[in-house]
Structures are given as structure tokens and as C-alpha cells.
KEDREN-279919 format. One record per residue (C-alpha): x, y, z. Coordinates in nm, 2 decimals, padded with zeros to 4 digits. Example, Ala and Ser with C-alpha at 12.3 -4.5 7.8 and 13.67 -1.06 7.14 Angstrom:
BEGIN
+--------+--------+--------+
|     c1 |     c2 |     c3 |
+--------+--------+--------+
|  01.23 | -00.45 |  00.78 |
|  01.37 | -00.11 |  00.71 |
+--------+--------+--------+
This chain:
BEGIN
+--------+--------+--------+
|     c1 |     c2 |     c3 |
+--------+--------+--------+
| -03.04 | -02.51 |  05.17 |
| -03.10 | -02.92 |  05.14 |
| -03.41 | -03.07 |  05.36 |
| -03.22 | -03.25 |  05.67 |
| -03.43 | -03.58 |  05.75 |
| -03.57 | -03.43 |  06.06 |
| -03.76 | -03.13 |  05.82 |
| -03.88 | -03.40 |  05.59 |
| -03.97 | -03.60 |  05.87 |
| -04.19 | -03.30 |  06.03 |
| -04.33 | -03.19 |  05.70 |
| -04.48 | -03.54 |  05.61 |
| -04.58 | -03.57 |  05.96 |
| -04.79 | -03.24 |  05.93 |
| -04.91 | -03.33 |  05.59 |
| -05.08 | -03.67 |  05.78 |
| -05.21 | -03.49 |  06.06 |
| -05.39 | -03.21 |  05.82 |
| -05.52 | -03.51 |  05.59 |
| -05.60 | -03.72 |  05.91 |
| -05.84 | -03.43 |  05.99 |
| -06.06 | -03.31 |  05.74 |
| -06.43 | -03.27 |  05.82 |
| -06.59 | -03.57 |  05.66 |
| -06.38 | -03.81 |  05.67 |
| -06.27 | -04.09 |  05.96 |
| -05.98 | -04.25 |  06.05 |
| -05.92 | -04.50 |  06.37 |
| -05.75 | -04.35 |  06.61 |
| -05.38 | -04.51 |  06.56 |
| -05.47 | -04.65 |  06.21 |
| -05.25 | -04.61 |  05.93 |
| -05.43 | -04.40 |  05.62 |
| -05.35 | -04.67 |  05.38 |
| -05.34 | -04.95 |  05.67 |
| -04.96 | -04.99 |  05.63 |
| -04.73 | -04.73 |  05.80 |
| -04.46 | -04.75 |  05.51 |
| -04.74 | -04.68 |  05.24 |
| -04.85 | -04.40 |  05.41 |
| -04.49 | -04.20 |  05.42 |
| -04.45 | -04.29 |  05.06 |
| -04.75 | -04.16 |  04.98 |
| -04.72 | -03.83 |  05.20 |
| -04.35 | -03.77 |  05.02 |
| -04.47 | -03.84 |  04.68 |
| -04.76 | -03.60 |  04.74 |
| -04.52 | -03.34 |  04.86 |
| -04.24 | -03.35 |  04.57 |
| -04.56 | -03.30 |  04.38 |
| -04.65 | -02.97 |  04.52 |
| -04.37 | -02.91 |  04.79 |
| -04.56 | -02.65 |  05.00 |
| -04.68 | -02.83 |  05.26 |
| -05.03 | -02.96 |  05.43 |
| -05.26 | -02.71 |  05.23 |
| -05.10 | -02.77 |  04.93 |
| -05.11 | -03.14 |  05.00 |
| -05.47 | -03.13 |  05.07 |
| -05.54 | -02.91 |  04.68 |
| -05.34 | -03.19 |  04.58 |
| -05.59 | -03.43 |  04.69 |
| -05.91 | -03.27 |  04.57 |
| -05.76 | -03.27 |  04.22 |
| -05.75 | -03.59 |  04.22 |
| -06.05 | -03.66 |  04.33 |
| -06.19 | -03.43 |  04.11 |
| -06.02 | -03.62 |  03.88 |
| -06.13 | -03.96 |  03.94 |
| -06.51 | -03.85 |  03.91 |
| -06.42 | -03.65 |  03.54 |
| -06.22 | -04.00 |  03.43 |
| -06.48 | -04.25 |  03.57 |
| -06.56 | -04.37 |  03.24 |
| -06.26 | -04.45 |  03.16 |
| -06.27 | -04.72 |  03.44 |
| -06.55 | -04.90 |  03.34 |
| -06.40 | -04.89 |  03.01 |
| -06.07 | -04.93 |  03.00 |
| -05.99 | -05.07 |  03.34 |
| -05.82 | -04.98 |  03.70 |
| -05.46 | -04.95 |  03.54 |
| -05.56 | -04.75 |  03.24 |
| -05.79 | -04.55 |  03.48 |
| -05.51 | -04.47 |  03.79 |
| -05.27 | -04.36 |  03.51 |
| -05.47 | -04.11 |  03.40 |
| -05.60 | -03.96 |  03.71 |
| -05.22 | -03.94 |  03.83 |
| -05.15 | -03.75 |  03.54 |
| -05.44 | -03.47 |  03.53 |
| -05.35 | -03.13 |  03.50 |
| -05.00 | -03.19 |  03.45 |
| -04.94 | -03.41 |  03.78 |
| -04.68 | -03.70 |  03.78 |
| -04.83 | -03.94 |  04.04 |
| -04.75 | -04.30 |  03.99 |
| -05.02 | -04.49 |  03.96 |
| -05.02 | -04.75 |  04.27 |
| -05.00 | -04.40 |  04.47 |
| -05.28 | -04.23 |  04.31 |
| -05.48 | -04.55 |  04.37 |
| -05.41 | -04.62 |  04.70 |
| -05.46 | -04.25 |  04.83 |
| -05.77 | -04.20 |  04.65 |
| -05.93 | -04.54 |  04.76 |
| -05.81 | -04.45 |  05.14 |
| -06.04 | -04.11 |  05.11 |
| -06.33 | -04.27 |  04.95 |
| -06.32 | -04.53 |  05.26 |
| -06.26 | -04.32 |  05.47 |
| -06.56 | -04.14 |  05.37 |
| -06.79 | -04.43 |  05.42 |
| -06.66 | -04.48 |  05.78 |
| -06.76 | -04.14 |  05.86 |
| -07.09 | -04.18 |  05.76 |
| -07.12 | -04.54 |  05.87 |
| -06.97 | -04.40 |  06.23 |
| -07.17 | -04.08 |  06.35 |
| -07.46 | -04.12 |  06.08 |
| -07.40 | -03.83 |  05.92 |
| -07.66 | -03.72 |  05.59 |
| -07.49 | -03.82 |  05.27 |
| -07.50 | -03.46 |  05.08 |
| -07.42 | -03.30 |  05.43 |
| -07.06 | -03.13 |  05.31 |
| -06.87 | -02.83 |  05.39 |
| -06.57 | -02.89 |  05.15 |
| -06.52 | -02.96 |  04.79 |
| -06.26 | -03.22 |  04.85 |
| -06.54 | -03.40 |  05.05 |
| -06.82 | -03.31 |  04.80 |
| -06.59 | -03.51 |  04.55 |
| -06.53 | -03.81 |  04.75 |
| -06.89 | -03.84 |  04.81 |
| -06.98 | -03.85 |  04.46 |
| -06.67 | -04.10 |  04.40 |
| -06.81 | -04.30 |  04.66 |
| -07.11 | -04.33 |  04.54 |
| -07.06 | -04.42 |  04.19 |
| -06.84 | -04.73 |  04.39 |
| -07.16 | -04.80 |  04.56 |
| -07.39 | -04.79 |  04.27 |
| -07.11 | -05.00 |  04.05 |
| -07.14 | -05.27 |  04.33 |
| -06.81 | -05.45 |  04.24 |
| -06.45 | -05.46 |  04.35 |
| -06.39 | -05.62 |  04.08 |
| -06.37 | -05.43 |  03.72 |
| -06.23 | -05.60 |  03.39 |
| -06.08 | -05.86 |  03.60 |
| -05.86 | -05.63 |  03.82 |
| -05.96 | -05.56 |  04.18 |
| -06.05 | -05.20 |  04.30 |
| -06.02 | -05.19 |  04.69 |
| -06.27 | -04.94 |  04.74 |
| -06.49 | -05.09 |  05.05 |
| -06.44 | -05.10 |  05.38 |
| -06.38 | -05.46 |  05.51 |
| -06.66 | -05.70 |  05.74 |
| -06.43 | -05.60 |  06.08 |
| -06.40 | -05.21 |  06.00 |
| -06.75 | -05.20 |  05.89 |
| -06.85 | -05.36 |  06.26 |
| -06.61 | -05.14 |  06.42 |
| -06.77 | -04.83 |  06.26 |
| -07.11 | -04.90 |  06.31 |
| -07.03 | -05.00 |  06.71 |
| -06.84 | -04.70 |  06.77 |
| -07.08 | -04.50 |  06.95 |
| -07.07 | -04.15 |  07.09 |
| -07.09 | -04.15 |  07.43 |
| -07.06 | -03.81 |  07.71 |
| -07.00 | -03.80 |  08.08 |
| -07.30 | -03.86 |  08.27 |
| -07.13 | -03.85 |  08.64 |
| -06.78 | -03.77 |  08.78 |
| -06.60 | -04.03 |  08.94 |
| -06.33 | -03.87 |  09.09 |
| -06.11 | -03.57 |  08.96 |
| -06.01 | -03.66 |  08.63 |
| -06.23 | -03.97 |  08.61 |
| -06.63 | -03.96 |  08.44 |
| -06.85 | -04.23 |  08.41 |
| -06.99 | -04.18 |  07.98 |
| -07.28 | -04.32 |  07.86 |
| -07.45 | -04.30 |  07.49 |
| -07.73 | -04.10 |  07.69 |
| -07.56 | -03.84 |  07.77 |
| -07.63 | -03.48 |  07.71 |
| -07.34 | -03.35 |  07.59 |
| -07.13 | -03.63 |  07.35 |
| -06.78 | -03.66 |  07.29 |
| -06.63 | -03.70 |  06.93 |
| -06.34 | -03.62 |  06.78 |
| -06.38 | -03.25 |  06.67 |
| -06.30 | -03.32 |  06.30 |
| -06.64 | -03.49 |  06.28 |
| -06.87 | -03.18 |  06.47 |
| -07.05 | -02.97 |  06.22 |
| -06.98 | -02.61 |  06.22 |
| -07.30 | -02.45 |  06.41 |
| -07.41 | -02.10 |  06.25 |
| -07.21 | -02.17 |  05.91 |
| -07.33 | -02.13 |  05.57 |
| -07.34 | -02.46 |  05.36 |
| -07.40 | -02.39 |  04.98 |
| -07.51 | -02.67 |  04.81 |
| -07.14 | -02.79 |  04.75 |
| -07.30 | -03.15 |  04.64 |
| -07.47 | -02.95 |  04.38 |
| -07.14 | -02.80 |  04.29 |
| -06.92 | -03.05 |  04.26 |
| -07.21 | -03.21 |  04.07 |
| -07.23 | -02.92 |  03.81 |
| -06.85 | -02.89 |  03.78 |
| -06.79 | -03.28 |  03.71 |
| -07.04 | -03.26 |  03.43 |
| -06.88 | -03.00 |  03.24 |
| -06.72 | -03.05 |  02.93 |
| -06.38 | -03.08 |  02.99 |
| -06.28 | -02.76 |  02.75 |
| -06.52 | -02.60 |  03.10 |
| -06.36 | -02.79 |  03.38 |
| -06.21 | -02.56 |  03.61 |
| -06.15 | -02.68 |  04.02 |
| -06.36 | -02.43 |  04.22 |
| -06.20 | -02.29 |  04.51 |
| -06.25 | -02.40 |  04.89 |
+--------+--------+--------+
């Protein structure tokens, strides 16, 4: 039976809220992924006629490319952002377009940055592959130190006004009640509120995922295999 438009909008609305929420990376409240509403449903539905089975697919989807963009990072430096987005759409059989693959990938690795740059978070403190990948994407960005790479641009920082924003967004708890629904917070406060997305799981086992992802993405390809979660 054919998708009606209310089931495609639901799916790709499910699909954004699981991607919106991964541990480890930050998105303003209200803020598009890519910045633009209309980028972000094409995205999301290009994504999901890739591997139409919904928000965990969507989300292997993801780490593959990631995983991906850190085996093909030669290539980049090399060849160039157009040459490079082509073929990290294409890995492992995928059919991406480019401008897609580039503009999701780049939205992760920011949004990576802002969640360290917001609750000052350890670099190599990780509890998923997908976010052990982005952390080694984004710092082969930061240690290239350009946006610019054989003349073509490669959006992969945060801007001056979402850096400030990130860096001035601090936690803050309630400290006294007002009235019944009504708390005065304070950055002093005992107990601090955050979105739960960016708590650390307390009493779970982190391997060395870094290491990991570190490991895998210097095997030779003939050896590259995409670990599980």
C-alpha cells in the first residue's frame, strides 16, 4: 500500500527527532539541523529512500557516512570537496547526491563542536560509534584549519554568533521555588538542568570507542568493516 503524505510526513518527522537526539551532539532548541527548514526534509526523505526503515536505520545511515568521510579524507585534500562528497555518497553501494551528503555530514560535525563548546564535555568522552566518527572528522577540520580547500568552501565551523551562543549557554538548576510551577535557577545550583541527550549515562561501561573508531579508520580498506553500536 502507497505512503499517504501524513506517513511520510510522520516518518521524516521521527527520523529528525531520533537524529536531533543523539548523545553528543547539540542542536538549538527550535533550530533547523542544516539551518534551513526545507533542507532539512530533503535531507531526512533522501536519507529514508536510502534505507526506508525508519529512525534507526536512518541513524546506521549516518555513521556510514561518517565512517566514510574519515576512510575518504584524503581524497579531500587531494582531489577537492566535489570529488570528495561524491564519493562518500557513494560508499558501500549508497546513492546520496552529493550536496546531501555534504550538508548532513557538515551539520553533525558542527553539531559536535557545539556540544562540546556548550556543556564542556572531554573530547574522546563517547558512547557511540557514530559520535566516535564525528569526533575524529572534526578534528581532522580543526587540525586542517581552513574552510577553504582547492578553492571550494567546506562549511564545517560553527559561525562567530553560534560560537557565542554555545559558549554562554550555561546550565543552570532551581535554587528556590517561587510559587507552584515557578523556580528561581541559578548556575550554582545543586542539581542542573540540561537537555537529557547531553547527560552521561552514570554506571555504564565506555570502551575506548575513540580507540575504535581509530583502529577501524586505519584499516586497509580490503579490512574495513563498520563495527556495531
Amino acid at each position: 500500500m502507497p505512503t499517504t503524505a501524513a506517513e511520510s510526513m510522520e516518518m521524516r518527522e521521527s527520523i529528525k527527532t531520533r537524529l536531533r537526539n543523539i548523545h553528543g551532539l547539540y542542536f538549538f532548541d527550535k533550530t533547523p539541523i542544516t539551518g534551513r527548514n526545507k533542507r532539512d526534509n530533503d535531507i531526512i526523505d533522501a536519507l529514508h529512500s536510502e534505507t526506508a526503515s525508519g529512525p534507526v536505520a536512518a541513524e546506521n545511515s549516518l555513521t556510514h557516512l561518517m565512517l566514510a568521510s574519515n576512510f575518504l579524507w584524503d581524497l579531500l585534500i587531494t582531489e577537492g570537496p566535489d570529488s570528495f562528497w561524491r564519493s562518500v555518497g557513494k560508499a558501500k553501494g549508497g546513492t546520496l547526491p552529493p550536496g546531501i551528503t555534504r550538508d548532513l555530514v557538515l551539520a553533525f560535525v558542527r553539531a559536535r563542536d557545539r556540544f562540546l563548546r556548550c556543556f564542556h564535555k572531554a573530547s574522546h568522552d563517547v558512547d557511540s560509534m557514530l559520535v566516535a566518527y564525528t569526533q575524529h572528522l572534526l578534528e581532522k577540520f580543526q587540525a586542517l584549519g581552513t574552510m577553504m580547500i582547492l578553492g571550494s568552501p567546506v562549511d564545517w565551523c560553527l559561525s562567530a554568533w553560534e560560537i557565542q551562543a554555545a559558549e554562554e549557554l550555561i546550565p543552570r538548576g532551581p535554587v528556590k521555588q517561587l510559587s507552584r510551577n515557578k523556580f528561581e535557577l541559578s548556575p550554582s545550583a545543586k542539581n542542573l538542568l540540561v537537555p537529557a541527550r547531553c547527560i552521561s549515562p552514570i554506571g555504564k561501561f565506555k570502551p575506548n570507542l575513540m580507540g575504535l573508531a581509530e583502529e577501524i579508520i586505519r584499516q586497509p580498506p580490503w579490512q574495513r568493516e563498520l563495527k556495531p553500536q
